[in-house]
DOLOMAR-227333 format. One record per residue (C-alpha): residue in three letters; x, y, z. Coordinates in steps of 0.25 Angstrom, whole numbers. Layout:
residues N
- Ala X Y Z;
...
This chain:
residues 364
- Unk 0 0 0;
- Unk 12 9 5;
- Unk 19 7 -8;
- Unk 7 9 -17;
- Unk 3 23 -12;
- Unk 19 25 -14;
- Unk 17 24 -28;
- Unk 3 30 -30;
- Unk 11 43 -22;
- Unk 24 42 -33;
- Unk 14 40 -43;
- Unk 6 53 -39;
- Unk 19 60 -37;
- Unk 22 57 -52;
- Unk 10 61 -58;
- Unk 10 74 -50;
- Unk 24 77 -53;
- Unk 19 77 -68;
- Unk 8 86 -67;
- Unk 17 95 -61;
- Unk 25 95 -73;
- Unk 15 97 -81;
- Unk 9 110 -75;
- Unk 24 115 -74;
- Unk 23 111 -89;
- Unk 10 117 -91;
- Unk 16 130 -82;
- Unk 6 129 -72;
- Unk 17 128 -60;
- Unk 10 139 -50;
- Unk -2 128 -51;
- Unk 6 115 -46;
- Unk 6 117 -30;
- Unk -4 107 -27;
- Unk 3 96 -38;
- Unk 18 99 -31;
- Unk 12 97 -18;
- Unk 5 85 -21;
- Unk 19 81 -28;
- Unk 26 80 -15;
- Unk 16 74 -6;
- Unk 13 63 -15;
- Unk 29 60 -17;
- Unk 31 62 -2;
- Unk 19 50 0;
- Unk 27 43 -10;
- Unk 40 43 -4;
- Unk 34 41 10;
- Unk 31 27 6;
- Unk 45 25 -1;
- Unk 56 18 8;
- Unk 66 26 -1;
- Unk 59 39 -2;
- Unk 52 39 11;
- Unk 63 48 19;
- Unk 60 59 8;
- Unk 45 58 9;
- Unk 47 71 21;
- Unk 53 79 13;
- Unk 45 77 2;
- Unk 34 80 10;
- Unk 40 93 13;
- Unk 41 98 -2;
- Unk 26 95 -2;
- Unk 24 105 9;
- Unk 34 116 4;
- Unk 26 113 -9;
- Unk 14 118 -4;
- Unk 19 129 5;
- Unk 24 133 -8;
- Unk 12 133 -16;
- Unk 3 137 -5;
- Unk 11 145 6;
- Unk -2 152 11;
- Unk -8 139 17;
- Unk 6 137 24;
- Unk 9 151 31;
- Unk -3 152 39;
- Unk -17 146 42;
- Unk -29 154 48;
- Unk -18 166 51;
- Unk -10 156 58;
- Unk 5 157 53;
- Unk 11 144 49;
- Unk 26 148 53;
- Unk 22 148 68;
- Unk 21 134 68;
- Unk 36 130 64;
- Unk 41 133 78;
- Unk 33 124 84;
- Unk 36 113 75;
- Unk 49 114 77;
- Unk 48 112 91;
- Unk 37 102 89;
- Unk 49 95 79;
- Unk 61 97 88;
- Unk 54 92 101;
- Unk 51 79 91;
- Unk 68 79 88;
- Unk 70 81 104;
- Unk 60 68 106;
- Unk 69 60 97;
- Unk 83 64 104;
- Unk 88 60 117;
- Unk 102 63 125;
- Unk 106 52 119;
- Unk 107 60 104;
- Unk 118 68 113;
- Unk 126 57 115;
- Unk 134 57 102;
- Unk 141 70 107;
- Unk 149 60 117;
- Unk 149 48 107;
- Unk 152 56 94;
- Unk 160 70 97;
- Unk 167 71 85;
- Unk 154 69 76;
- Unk 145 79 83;
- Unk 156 88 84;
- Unk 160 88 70;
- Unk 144 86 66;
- Unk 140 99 74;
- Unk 152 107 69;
- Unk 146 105 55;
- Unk 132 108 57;
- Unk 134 121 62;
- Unk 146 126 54;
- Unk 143 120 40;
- Unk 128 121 38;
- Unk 129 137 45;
- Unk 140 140 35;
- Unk 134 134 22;
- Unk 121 141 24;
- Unk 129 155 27;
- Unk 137 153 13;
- Unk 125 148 5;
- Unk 118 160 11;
- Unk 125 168 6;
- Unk 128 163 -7;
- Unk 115 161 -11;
- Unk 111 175 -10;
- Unk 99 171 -5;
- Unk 89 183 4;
- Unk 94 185 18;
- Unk 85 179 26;
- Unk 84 166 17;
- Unk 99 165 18;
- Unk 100 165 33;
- Unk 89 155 31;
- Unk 100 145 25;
- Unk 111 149 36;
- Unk 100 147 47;
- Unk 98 134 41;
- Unk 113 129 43;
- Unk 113 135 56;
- Unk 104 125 60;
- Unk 106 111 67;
- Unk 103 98 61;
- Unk 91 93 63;
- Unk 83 78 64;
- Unk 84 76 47;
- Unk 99 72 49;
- Unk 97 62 61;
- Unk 87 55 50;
- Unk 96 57 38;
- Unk 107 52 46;
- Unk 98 39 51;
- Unk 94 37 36;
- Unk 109 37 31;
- Unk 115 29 41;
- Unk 123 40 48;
- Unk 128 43 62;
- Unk 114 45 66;
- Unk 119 46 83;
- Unk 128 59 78;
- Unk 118 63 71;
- Unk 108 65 83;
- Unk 119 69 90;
- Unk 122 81 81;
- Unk 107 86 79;
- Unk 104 85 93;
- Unk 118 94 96;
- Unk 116 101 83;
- Unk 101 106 87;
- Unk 105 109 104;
- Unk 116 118 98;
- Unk 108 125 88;
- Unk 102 136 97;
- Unk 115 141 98;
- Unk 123 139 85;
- Unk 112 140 77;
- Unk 110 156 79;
- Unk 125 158 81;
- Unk 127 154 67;
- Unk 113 161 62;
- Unk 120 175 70;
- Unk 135 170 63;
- Unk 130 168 50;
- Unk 116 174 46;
- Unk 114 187 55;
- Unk 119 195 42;
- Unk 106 189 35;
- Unk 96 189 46;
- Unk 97 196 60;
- Unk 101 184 69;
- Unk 95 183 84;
- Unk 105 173 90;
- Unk 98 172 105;
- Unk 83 172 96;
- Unk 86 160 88;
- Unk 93 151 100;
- Unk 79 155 106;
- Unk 71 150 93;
- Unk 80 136 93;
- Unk 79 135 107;
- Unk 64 134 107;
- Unk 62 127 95;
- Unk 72 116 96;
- Unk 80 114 108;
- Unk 68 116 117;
- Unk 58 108 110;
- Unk 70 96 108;
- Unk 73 97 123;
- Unk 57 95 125;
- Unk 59 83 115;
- Unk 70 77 124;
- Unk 65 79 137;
- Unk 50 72 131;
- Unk 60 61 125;
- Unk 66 58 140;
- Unk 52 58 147;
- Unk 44 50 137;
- Unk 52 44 128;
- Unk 46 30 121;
- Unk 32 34 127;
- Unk 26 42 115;
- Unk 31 34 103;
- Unk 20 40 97;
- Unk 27 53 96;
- Unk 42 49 92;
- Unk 36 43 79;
- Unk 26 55 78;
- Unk 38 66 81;
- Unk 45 63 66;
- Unk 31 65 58;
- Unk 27 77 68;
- Unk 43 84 63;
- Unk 42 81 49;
- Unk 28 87 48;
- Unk 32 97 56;
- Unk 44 101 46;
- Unk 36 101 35;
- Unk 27 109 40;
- Unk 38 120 44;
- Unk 44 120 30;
- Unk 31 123 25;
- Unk 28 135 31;
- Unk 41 140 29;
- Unk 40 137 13;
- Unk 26 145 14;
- Unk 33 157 22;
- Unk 46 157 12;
- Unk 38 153 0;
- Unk 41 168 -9;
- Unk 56 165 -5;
- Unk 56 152 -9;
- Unk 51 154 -22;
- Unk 62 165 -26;
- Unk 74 158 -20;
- Unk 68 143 -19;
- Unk 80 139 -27;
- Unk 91 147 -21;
- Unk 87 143 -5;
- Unk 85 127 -11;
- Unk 101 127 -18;
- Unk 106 133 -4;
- Unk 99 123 5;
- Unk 104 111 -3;
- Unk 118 118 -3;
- Unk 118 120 12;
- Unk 111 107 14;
- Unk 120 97 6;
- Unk 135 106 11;
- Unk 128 103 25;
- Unk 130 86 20;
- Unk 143 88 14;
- Unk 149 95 24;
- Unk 144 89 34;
- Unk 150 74 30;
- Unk 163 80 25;
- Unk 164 85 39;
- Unk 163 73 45;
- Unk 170 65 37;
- Unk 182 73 36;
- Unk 182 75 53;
- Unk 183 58 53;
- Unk 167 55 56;
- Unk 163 41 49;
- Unk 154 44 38;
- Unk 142 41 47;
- Unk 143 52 55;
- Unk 148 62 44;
- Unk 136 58 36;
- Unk 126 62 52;
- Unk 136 75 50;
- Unk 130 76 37;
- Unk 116 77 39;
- Unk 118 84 53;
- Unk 125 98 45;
- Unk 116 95 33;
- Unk 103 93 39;
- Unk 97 107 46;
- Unk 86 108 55;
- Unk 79 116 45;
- Unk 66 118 54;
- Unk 74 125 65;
- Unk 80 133 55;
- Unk 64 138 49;
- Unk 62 139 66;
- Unk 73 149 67;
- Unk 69 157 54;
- Unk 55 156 60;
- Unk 60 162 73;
- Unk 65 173 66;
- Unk 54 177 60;
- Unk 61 173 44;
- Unk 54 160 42;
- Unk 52 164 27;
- Unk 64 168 25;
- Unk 73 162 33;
- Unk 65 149 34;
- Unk 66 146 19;
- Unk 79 138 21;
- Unk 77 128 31;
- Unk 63 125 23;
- Unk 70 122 13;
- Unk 82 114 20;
- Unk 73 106 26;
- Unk 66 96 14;
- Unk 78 98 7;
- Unk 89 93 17;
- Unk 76 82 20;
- Unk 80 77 5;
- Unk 95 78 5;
- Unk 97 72 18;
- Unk 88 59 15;
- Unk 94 58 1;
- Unk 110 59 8;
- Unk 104 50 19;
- Unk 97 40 9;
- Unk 111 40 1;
- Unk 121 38 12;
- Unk 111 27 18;
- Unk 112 19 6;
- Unk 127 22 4;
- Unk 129 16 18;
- Unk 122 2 15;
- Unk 129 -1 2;
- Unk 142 2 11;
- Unk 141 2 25;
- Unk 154 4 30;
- Unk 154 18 23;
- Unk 148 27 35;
- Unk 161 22 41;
């Protein structure tokens, strides 16, 4: 039955993706919101039933919802004179209380058990990924505000996508827990100092405001998370499977609103803000892993490295943007970071996995 649908939902995909053609053909584009739309939610429900295309089913997902926030960005900035945009704060929360039910003190451990790699590993988050966004920046000539959008980005620390990516590729999953959890406890006060460093010449920079803003919307809401996973832990099972779905729809959403806020920007420098974000995106992997390796890590660990300086948490980054009140602007680059560090990271992860089975002794 599952694989049955599967096919029906490439099938309609298929025919879809043709009828979009042709009004493209037929120059009838402004007219194809509702085909595009229905495009990506019947290749996401596709891919879901896929073993092979299930892990990109989320982000596919997502396009489907930028989509529509970009064809219809009234129905996604308020409802009934409510603004949409006060809703991303508290999902954030809501998501990092749901990372801070997954960890324990254990996740700290590897600072003992594995100095050299969260040394070397937290070195590279906050040197590399800041840098690369302040040069692309400023190369791209892209406005002000977008541009300390990209440097707020790599200011940021990892976030949960890389502990996944490095499950999926076989990695150093332990440092890679350990250098999210250190990575996201550090960021209320790295994150700023490098904002103030390297961005205050594009945007006024309120150092003591956005530790405030990161301490309300992650470190407080992961130390809720902790504490509720030390009272309670294994007695609401319920919620540690229902925690995942709850932060994936909880992004999506966020990266919806954004879209809808940004749409007029996106549409004049979609294609530049895109090109920067994969630049800063695939440096973040290469450096990363050259890092490590050239330090002495096995390639296990420089491939956790990897995804750690790669992988931003693009959600606290919109928070930030949000909190500063330059959530169209500023917010425009980790919405778009977001889906597409979702596709490079499973496609690197996917290929490393499969590169480790036909040789095993190669993460060595």
């Amino acid at each position: 039955m599952k694989g049955a649908f599967g096919k029906y939902a490439f099938v309609l995909s298929a025919l879809v993706a043709l009828a979009l053609l042709l009004m493209l053909v037929l120059g009838q584009g402004e007219k194809t919101g509702p085909l595009v739309v229905l495009f990506f939610l019947s290749l996401a429900l596709a891919f879901q039933t896929s073993k092979k295309l299930k892990g990109f089913s989320f982000t596919i997902w997502i396009f489907a919802a930028v989509a529509a926030s970009m064809f219809y960005p009234q129905f996604f900035t308020e409802i009934g004179g409510f603004s949409l945009k006060k809703l991303i704060v508290p999902l954030l929360m809501v998501i990092m209380f749901g990372m801070g039910t997954s960890m324990s003190l254990k996740d700290f451990r590897g600072v003992i058990q594995m100095p050299k790699g969260v040394l070397v590993g937290l070195l590279a988050q906050f040197t590399i990924m800041p840098f690369i966004g302040f040069g692309l920046a400023y190369v791209s000539g892209l406005p002000p505000e977008i541009a300390a959008g990209v440097i707020l980005v790599g200011c940021s620390p990892s976030g949960l996508a890389s502990n996944v990516m490095a499950y999926i590729s076989g990695a150093n999953l332990a440092l890679s827990l350990t250098l999210t959890a250190c990575a996201t406890l550090l960021s209320p006060i790295v994150t700023p100092f490098f904002m103030k460093l390297l961005a205050d010449q594009l945007v006024p920079i309120d150092f003591l405001g956005m530790l405030w803003s990161i301490m309300k919307i992650v470190i407080l809401p992961i130390i809720a998370g902790l504490i509720f996973n030390k009272m309670v832990h294994g007695r609401f099972k319920w919620l540690d499977k229902a925690m995942p779905i709850i932060s994936m729809a909880g992004i999506a959403i966020i990266i919806t609103i954004i879209t809808a806020a940004g749409r007029d920007s996106l549409l004049t420098l979609g294609l530049v803000l895109i090109a920067v974000v994969i630049a800063h995106n695939c440096c973040g992997y290469l450096l990363g892993y050259t890092g490590g390796r050239l330090v002495g890590l096995d390639k296990a660990s420089a491939r956790t490295i990897a995804f750690e300086v790669g992988m931003q948490n693009a959600g606290l980054a919109s928070g930030i943007a949000l909190e500063m009140g330059r959530l169209a602007t500023m917010g425009l680059a980790p919405a778009v970071f977001g889906p597409w560090m979702n596709i490079s990271g499973s496609s690197l992860a996917s290929y490393w996995r499969d590169k480790t089975r036909l040789n095993p002794n190669r993460n060595r």
